[in-house]
N, C-alpha and C positions, 0 to 999 in steps of 0.2 A: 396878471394874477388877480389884481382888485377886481379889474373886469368880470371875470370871470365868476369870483367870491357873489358879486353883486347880483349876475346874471342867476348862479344856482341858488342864491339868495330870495329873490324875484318870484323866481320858479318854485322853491317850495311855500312863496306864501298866498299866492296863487293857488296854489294845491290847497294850502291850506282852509284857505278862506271856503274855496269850492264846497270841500267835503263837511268842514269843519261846522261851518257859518249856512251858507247859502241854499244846500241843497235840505240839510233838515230844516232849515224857516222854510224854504219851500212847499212843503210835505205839511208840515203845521198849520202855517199860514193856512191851507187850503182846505185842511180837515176842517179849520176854527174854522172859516167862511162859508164851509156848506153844514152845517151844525148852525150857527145863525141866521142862516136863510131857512133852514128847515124849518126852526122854531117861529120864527117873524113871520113867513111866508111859506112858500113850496119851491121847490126844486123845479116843479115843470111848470111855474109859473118861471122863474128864472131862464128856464130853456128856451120858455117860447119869447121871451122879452130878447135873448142873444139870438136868435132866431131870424126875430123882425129886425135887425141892425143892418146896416149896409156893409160893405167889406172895410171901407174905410174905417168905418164907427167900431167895428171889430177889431181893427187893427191898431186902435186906439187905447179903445178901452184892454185890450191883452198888453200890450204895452207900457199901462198903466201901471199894472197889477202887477208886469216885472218888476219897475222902478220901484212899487212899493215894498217888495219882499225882496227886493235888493235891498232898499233902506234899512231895513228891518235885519238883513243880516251884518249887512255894515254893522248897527248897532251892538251887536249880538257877537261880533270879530272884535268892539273894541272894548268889550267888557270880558275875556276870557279869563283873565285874572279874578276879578270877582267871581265869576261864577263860580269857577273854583274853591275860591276863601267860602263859597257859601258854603256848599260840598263839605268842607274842612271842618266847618264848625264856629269858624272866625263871629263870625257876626252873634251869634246866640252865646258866645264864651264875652262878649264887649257890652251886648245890652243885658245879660242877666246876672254878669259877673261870678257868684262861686257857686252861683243853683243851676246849673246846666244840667238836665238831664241824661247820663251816660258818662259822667267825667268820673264819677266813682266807680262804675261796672269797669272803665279801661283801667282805671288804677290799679285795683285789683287783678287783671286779667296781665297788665304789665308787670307786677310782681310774682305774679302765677307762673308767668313764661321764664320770665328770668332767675326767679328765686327760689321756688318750687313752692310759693306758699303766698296765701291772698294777704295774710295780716301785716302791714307796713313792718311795725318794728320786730316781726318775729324772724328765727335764726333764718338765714338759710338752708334751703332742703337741695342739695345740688343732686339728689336722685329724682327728685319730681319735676327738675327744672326741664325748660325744653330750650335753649338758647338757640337752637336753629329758627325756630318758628319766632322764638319771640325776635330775632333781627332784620326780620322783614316788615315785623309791625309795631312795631315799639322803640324810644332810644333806648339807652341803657340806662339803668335806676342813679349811676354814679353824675349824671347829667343832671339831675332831679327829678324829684315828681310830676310836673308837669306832662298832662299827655291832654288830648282835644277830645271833644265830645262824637266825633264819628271814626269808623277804623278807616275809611280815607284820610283824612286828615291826621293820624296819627302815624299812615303808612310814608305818608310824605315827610312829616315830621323825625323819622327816625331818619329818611335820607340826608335832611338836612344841618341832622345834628350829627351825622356820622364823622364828617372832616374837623367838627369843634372837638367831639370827642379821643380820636387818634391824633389829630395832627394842630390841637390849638386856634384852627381856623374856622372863622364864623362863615359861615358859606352865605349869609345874609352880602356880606361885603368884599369876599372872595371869588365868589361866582360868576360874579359879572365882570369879570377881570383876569378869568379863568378861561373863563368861553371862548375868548377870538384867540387866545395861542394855543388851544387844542388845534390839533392835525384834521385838516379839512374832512377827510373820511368820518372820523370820529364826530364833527359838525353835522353830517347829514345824517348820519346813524341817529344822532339824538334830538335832531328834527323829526325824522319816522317815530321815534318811540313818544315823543312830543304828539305827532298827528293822531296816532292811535291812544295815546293815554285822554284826550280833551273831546273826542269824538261821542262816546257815550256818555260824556256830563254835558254834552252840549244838547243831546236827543233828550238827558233827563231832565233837564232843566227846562225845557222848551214845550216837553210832555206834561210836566207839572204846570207850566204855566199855563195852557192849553187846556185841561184839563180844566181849573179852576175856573177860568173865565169862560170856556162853553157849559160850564156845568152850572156857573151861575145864573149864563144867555136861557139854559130851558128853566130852570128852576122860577125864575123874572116874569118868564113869558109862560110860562103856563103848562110847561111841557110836560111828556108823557115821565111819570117816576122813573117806569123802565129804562128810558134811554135817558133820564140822570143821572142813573145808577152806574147804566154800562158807561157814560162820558165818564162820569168824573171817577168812578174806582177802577174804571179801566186805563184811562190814562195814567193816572198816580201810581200802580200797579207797574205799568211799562215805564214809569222813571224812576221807581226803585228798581229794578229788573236791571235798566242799566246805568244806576249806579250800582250796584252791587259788578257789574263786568269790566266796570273801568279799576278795580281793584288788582287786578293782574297785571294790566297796563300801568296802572303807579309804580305800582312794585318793579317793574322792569326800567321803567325811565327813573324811580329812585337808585335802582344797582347803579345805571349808569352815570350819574352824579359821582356818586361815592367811588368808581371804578376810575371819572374822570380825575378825585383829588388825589387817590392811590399812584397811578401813573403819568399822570403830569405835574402833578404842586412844585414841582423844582422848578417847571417853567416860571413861576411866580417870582422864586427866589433871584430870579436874573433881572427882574423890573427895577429893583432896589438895593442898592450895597444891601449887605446880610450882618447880622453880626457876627461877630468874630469865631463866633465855635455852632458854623449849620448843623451838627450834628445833632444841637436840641433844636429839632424845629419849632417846639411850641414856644419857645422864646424870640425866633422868628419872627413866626410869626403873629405873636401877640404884642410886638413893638413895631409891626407894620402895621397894623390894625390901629394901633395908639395916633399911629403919625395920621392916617385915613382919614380916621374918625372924629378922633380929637385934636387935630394939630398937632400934635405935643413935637418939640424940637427932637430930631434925629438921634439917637446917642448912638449910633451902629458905629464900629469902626470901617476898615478899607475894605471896596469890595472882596468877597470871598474865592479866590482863585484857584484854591482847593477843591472848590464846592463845582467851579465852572469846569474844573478836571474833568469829575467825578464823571458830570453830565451831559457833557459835549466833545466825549473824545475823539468825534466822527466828524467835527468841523475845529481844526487845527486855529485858525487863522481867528476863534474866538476867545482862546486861554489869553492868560492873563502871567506877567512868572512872576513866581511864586518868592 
């Protein structure tokens, strides 16, 4: 069974890496490198230079140019996390602190959805409100004010407050603790919504970069306006374009966060004696989090054998009497 875990394990990050990482540097890499030959030189000066090479010299030099855009997505596979927190908003909410441009338009746009009205302390309007729309993008006001400077970052944001909110639990330190005793199906399912959610921050991000540094290469060297113009507001163009489409892709892999703490959090409760009355989870689980986090000594009484009734009537040989 390990075997196996490890094997589809392997397999989708292989996948991953392919689609993720490897094949848009690819695609990048190669637009940047004929966009600075253009501007430095000529293209059919380039031609006739691979031209004059022997098979060997070819076979070198192409081989080169893999390993480099390998390297390059290597890179680019072991920052996915970042790029993302860029996307989010993280970095411009740490280095500007409370002047972040867009933290006020979501604020209000989060009380708009939830409350039916922009102004913080005014009543609520629950005919104006829209709470479908605002639960896919926003947490809830009872959470606090707090929302991030882009509607990605605020789409993810509301997945992750969704389990602190219902059920007490910080998915900061639940999550990853969560993951491995989800039902393998449920694993791979939210690998694919993983691979399709990071695929277009990875083309934006890469577009942007791309962008700015061949727009600098003609700008440098002398280049024509026009194909300034078209590099670099074209590129910037195609990495808004698809960050705006990994927005559906959030949305989908944040349900399934919030779907995993719905239907599995009991599994958590089996890691650890419980307290004595599981019926309030958020007491639960806010003296498991205590223990996590901050050491604090145990006060739970005996494990909860009620609770392992509840949720394991279908493996006999795991109750506990009561």
């Amino acid at each position: 069974m390990v075997t196996n875990a490890l094997a589809d394990l392997s397999a989708v990050f292989r996948r991953r890496f392919l689609f993720n990482a490897f094949l848009p540097t690819l695609v990048f890499a190669t637009l940047l490198a004929a966009v600075v030959v253009t501007s430095m030189g000529s293209l059919r000066g380039l031609g006739g230079w691979w031209t004059g090479l022997d098979v060997v010299s070819k076979a070198v030099a192409m081989l080169t140019y893999v390993a480099t855009v390998w390297f390059l997505a290597v890179a680019v596979a072991s920052q996915w996390r970042g790029i993302v927190r860029l996307f989010e908003g993280y970095p411009a909410v740490r280095l500007l602190r409370g002047h972040v441009p867009g933290i006020a338009s979501h604020t209000a746009r989060q009380h708009r959805l939830w409350n039916g009205t922009e102004d913080v302390g005014a009543e609520p309007d629950p005919d104006a409100a829209q709470p479908e729309a605002a639960y896919w993008r926003y947490p809830l006001l009872e959470d606090g004010d707090e929302v991030l400077p882009t509607t990605l970052g605020n789409i993810l944001l509301a997945g992750e407050r969704y389990a602190a909110s219902r059920y007490g639990m910080d998915a900061i330190y639940f999550w990853p603790r969560l993951f491995p005793l989800l039902p393998e199906r449920f694993q791979a399912e939210y690998e694919e919504f993983l691979i399709n959610y990071e695929f277009p921050l990875v083309v934006a991000f890469e577009a942007m970069v791309v962008a700015t540094l061949g727009g600098c290469t003609v700008f440098l060297t002398g280049g024509s306006p026009l194909l300034f113009v078209l590099w670099f507001g074209g590129g910037n163009a195609l990495a808004y374009a698809f960050y705006v489409l990994s927005f559906s892709s959030a949305e989908e892999l944040a349900e399934q966060q919030r779907t995993a703490f719905d239907l599995y959090r009991h599994l958590l409760l089996e890691q650890w004696p419980t307290p004595a009355d599981v019926r309030d989870e958020k007491a639960a689980f806010t003296e498991i989090e205590d223990f996590i986090v901050w050491n604090q000594r145990p006060s739970w009484g005996k494990p909860q054998s009620l609770h392992r009734r509840r949720h394991r009537r279908d493996e006999p040989e795991l109750r506990t009497p009561g």
